[in-house]
C-alpha positions in Angstrom: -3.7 7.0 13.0 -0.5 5.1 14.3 0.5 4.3 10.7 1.0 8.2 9.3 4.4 7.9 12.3 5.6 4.7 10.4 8.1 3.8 6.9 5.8 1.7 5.2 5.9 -0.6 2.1 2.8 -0.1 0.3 2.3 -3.3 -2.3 -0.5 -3.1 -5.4 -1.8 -6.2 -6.5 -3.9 -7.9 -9.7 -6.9 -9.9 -9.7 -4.2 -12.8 -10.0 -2.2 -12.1 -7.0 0.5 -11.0 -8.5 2.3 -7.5 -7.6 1.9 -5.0 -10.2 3.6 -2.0 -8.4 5.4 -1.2 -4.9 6.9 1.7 -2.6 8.4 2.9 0.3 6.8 6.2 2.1 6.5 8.1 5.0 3.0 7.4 6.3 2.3 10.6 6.7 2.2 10.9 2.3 0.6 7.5 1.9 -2.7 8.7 1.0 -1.5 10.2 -1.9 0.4 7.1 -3.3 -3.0 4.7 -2.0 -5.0 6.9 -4.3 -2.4 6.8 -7.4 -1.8 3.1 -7.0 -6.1 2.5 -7.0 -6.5 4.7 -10.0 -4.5 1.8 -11.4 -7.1 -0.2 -13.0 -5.0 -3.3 -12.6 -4.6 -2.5 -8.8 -7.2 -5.1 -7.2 -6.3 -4.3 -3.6 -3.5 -3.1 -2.1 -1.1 -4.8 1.3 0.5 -1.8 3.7 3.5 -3.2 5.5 5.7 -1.9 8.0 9.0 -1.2 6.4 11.4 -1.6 9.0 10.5 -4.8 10.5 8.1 -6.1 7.1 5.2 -6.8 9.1 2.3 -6.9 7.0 -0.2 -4.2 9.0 -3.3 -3.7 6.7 -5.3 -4.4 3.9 -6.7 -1.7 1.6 -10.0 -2.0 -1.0 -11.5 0.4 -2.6 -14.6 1.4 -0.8 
């Protein structure tokens, strides 16, 4: 997976669109703070961005 090579911003976000958390990580250890910021119960869905430049790169549900 081309992100666990990347800094990224992970952003958690409320059924109102507004942020309710955020980090910077090593891709390579997102998994762990994915899972922390879902178990969250007012994470709705979560935005992965690429740190360095800001792009936005994915979207992540829970499954």
């Amino acid at each position: 997976m081309a992100l666990k090579s990347r800094l990224l911003a992970i952003h958690a976000y409320d059924a109102a669109e507004m942020m309710t958390d955020a980090e910077v990580i090593e891709g390579a250890q997102a998994v762990a703070l994915v899972e922390g910021f879902l178990g969250d119960p007012r994470a709705a869905y979560l935005h992965d961005h690429n740190a360095r430049r800001g792009s936005f790169a994915a979207p992540i549900d829970r499954a």
